[in-house]
N, C-alpha and C positions, 0 to 999 in steps of 0.2 A: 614486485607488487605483493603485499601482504595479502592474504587470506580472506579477511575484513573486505579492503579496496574492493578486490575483486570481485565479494558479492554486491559492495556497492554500484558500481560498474553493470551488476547482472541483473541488482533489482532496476536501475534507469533504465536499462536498454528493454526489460520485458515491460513494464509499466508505460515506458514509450509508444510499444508497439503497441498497448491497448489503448490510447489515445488513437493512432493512426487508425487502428481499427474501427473506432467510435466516427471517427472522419471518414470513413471508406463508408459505414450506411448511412451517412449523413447526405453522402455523393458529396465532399468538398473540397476543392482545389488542392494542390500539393503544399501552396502556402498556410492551409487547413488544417492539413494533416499534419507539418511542423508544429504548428502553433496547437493542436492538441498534444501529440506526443512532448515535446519542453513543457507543457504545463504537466502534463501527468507524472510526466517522469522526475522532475525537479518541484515538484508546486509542492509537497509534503516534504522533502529535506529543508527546502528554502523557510519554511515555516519552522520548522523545527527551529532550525539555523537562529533564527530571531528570536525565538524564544529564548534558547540558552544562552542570547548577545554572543553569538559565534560570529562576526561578522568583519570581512566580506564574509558570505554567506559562500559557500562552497562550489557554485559552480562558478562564481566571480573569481576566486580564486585559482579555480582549476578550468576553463574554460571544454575542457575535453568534456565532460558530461554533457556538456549543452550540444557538441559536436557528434556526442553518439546519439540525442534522442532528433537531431537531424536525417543521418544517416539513417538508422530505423525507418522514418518517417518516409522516408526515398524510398528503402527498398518494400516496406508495406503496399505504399501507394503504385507501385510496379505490380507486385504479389498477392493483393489482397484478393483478388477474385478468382484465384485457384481453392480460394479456401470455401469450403462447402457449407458451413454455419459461422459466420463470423462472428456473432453472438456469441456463441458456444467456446470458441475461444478465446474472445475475452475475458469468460468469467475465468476459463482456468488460467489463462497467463496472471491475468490480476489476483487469482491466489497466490501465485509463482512469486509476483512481485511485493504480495503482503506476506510471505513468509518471510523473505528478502530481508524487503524494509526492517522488518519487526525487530530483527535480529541489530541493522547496519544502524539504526536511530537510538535502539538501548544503549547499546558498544557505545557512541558517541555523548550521549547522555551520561552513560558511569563515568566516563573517560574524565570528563568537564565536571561535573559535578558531584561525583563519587558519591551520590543519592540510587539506591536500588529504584526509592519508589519513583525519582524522576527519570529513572532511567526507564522504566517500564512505560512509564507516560508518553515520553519522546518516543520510545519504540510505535507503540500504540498509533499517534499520531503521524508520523511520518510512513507509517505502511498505508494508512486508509484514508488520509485527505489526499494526497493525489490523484487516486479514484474517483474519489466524493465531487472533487474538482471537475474530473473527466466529462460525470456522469451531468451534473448543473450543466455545465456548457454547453453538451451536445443534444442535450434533451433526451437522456437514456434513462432508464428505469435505475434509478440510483442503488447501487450495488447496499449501501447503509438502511434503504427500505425495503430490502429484501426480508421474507420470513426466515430463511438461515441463518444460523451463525457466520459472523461477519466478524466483528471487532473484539468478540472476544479470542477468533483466531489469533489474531495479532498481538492480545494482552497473554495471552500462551504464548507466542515464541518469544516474544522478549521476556517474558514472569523465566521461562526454562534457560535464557541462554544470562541473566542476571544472577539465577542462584549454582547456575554452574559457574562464574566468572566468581562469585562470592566462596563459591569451596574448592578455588584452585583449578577447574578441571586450564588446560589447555585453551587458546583461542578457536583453535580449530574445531576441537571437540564441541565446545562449548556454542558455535555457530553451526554445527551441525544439526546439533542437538535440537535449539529453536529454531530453525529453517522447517528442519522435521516434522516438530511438532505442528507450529503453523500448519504447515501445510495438509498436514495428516489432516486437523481439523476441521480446517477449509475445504478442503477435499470431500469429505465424509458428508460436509452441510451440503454441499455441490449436489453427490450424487443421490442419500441419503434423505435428502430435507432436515436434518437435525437444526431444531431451534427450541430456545427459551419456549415455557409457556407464557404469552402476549397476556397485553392487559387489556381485559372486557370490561367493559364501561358499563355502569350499572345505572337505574333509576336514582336521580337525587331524590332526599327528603323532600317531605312538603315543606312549602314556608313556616307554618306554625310551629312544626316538629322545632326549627333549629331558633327560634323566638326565645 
């Protein structure tokens, strides 16, 4: 198993488990917990997948992916209640799994389309709609309307692990590299509150003015 695979593999199975998490305060069945964990875990490759007309679509093809955000989904639904804030670790595993992504949807985007900037895009995308997904369905505070840095985490580790693939470095290196970054970022927004300055809505003109 390449390097790549692997974190693909590690972003489903933690993006899984924050599904299954979102199912555990929802309080909803084991079939619950499945059917959140498969959407989070696969719901942003799957889209990606269609974008680039990659299709079957990757976990059609491979059917293990689907098998592990299963398995997840089982031993969450056993384990969830030893955990002390369930919240609290969703948001970090879901950074875990948007450094992941960030990195596993570029790699796959340069690969097919030897485009940096569609490579960054796919990354982008495939780290933070399976979250976004998560969050609509279970009725969670959607992680994309949070005051933190979110999606620009994820245009960092794919921006970093795209211009290290572009100067050579190594695969390894190169998905280290934006895993890292991601995460660092996300991380920092997590503890830190780091965000853009938001947009304040101002007083419109009067009618006459714009006459």
């Amino acid at each position: 198993m390449t390097p790549l695979e692997t974190l693909d593999y590690a972003g489903v199975a933690v993006f899984a488990a924050t599904g299954a998490l979102a199912a555990s305060r929802k309080q909803l069945d084991m079939i619950g917990f499945g059917f959140l964990a498969a959407v989070t875990g696969i719901g942003g490759g799957t889209f990606r997948d269609l974008i680039l007309g990659d299709t079957p679509v990757f976990w059609v093809v491979n059917p293990a992916y689907a098998v592990v955000c299963v398995a997840v989904a089982i031993l969450v639904y056993f384990t969830a209640h030893l955990v002390e804030s369930r919240y609290r670790l969703l948001i970090w595993l879901d950074a875990a799994g948007l450094a992941a992504f960030s990195v596993m949807g570029a790699a796959k985007g340069l690969a097919l389309t030897g485009s940096p900037i569609v490579a960054i895009v796919t990354g982008m995308m495939t780290a933070t709609l399976g979250g976004i997904l998560r969050d609509l369905l279970s009725g969670e505070p959607s992680v994309l309307m949070r005051p933190e840095i979110y999606v620009s985490a994820a245009l960092l580790g794919a921006g970093v692990f795209v211009v290290a693939s572009l100067f050579g470095l190594p695969p390894v290196l190169g998905s280290a590299l934006g895993v890292v970054s991601a995460f660092s970022l996300r991380g920092g927004a997590i503890r830190c509150g780091w965000a853009f300055t938001p947009y304040r809505s101002r007083a419109g003109r009067p009618p006459e003015d714009v006459m």
